[in-house]
N, C-alpha and C positions, 0 to 999 in steps of 0.2 A: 737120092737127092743130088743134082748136079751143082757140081762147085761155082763159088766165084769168081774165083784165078783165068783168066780166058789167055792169056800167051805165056811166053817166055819173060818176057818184059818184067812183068806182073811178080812172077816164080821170083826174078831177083830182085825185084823191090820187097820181095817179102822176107828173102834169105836176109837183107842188108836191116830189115824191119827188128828181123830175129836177132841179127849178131850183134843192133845198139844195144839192144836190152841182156844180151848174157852175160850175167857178171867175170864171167874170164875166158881165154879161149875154149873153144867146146872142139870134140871128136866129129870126124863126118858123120857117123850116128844117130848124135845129141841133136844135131841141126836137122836132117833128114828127117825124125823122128817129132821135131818144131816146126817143120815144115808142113810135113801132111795133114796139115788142120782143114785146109780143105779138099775136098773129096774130087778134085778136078784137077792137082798136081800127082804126076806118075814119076815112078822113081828113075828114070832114065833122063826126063826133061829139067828134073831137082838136081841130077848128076851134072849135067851139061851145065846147064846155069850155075852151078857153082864152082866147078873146073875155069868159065868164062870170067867167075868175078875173081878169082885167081890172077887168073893170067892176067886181065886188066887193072890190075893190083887196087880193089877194093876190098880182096881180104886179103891174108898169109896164110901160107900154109907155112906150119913149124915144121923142124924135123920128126918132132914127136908126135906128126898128124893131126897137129891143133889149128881149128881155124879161127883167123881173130880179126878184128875190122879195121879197118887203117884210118887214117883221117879225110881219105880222099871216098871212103866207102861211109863214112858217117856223114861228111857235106851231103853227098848226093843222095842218101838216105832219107837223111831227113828234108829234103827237095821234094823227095816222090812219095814219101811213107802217106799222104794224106789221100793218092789217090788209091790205098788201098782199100777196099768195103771194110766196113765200119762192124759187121760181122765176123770177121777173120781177122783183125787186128783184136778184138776182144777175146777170141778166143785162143789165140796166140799169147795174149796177156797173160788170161787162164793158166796156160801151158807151163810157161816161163815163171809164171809165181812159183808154181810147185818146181820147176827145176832150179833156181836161183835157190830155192828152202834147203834142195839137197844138196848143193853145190857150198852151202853154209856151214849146213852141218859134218860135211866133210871133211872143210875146215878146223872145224870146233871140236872135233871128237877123235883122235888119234887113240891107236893100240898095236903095239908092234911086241911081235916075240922074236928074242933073240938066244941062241944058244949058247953059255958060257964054255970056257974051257974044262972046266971041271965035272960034265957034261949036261948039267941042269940047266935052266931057262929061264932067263929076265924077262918078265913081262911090263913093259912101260904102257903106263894111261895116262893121256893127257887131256883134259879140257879147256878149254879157252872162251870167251866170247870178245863182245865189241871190245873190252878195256884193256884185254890180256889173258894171262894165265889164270885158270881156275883152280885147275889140280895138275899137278902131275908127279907121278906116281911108280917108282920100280917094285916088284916083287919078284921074288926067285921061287920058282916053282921047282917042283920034282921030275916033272914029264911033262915032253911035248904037248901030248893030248891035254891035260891040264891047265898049260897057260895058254893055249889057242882055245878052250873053253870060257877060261876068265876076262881074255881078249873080247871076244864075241859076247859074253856075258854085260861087257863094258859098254862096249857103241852099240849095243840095244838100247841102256837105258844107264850113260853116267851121272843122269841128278837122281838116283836113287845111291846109288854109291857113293857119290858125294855127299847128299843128305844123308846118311849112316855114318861118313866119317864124322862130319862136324857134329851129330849128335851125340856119339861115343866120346869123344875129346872134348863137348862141353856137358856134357849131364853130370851132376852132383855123385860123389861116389859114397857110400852108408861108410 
């Protein structure tokens, strides 16, 4: 099926379409990867156009390879975003839900192991949402392998773990 996209033009009105809606700077990756929604942008015309809206300072590039939109790349954005087809703006939407989700929970779910001096391991869980802190949480493990399991264990699934604590600490004791 051939795409909708027919120029250059096009490519970066849809990069600049992309980078209103990401909730924070994203990797050339993350874009590239939002970009290809339609079947008629090629990775070297995605490359070009985006190096271009660079340089023409509609986005940044950070030092840390993050690109982010400026105000002069959301004016003109949102100028051109309507003559995108109505097909590849939805399906870009599509996209961007699920990546703004993971970009949330990113956010929201931290677990970091660190090694003490006495040679065992803190392992910190933190949860958060819109209000604030949920949980957070140090444990000192025995072994490496250990708290990089209780880690991993954690950001699979912290409302189960949190639902266990606050069940443990309020259920009735005989």
């Amino acid at each position: 099926m051939p795409g909708f996209i027919q120029d250059k033009l096009e490519i970066k009105f849809l990069i600049l379409y992309i980078a209103a809606r990401i909730e924070e700077p994203a990797p050339f990756d993350a874009i590239l990867d939002l970009t290809l929604c339609d079947d008629a942008i090629d990775y070297f015309d995605f490359s070009d156009c985006l190096a271009d809206l660079v340089r023409t300072g509609h986005l940044t590039l950070s030092d840390a390879g993050l690109y982010a939109l400026t105000d002069k790349g959301r004016r003109n954005g949102a100028a051109c975003e309507s003559s995108l087809p109505y097909s590849v703006r939805r399906r870009c939407d599509k996209n961007l839900e699920e990546w703004n989700r993971r970009l949330r929970r990113q956010r929201q779910v931290k677990a970091s192991v660190e090694q003490r001096p006495n040679g065992t391991y803190t392992v910190r869980l933190q949860l958060t949402d819109d209000k604030g802190g949920v949980i957070d949480l140090k444990l000192m493990m025995v072994d490496q392998a250990q708290a990089k399991a209780v880690a991993k264990r954690f950001q699979e699934a912290p409302q189960k773990l949190y639902g266990r604590i606050i069940q443990a600490l309020t259920e009735e004791h005989e």
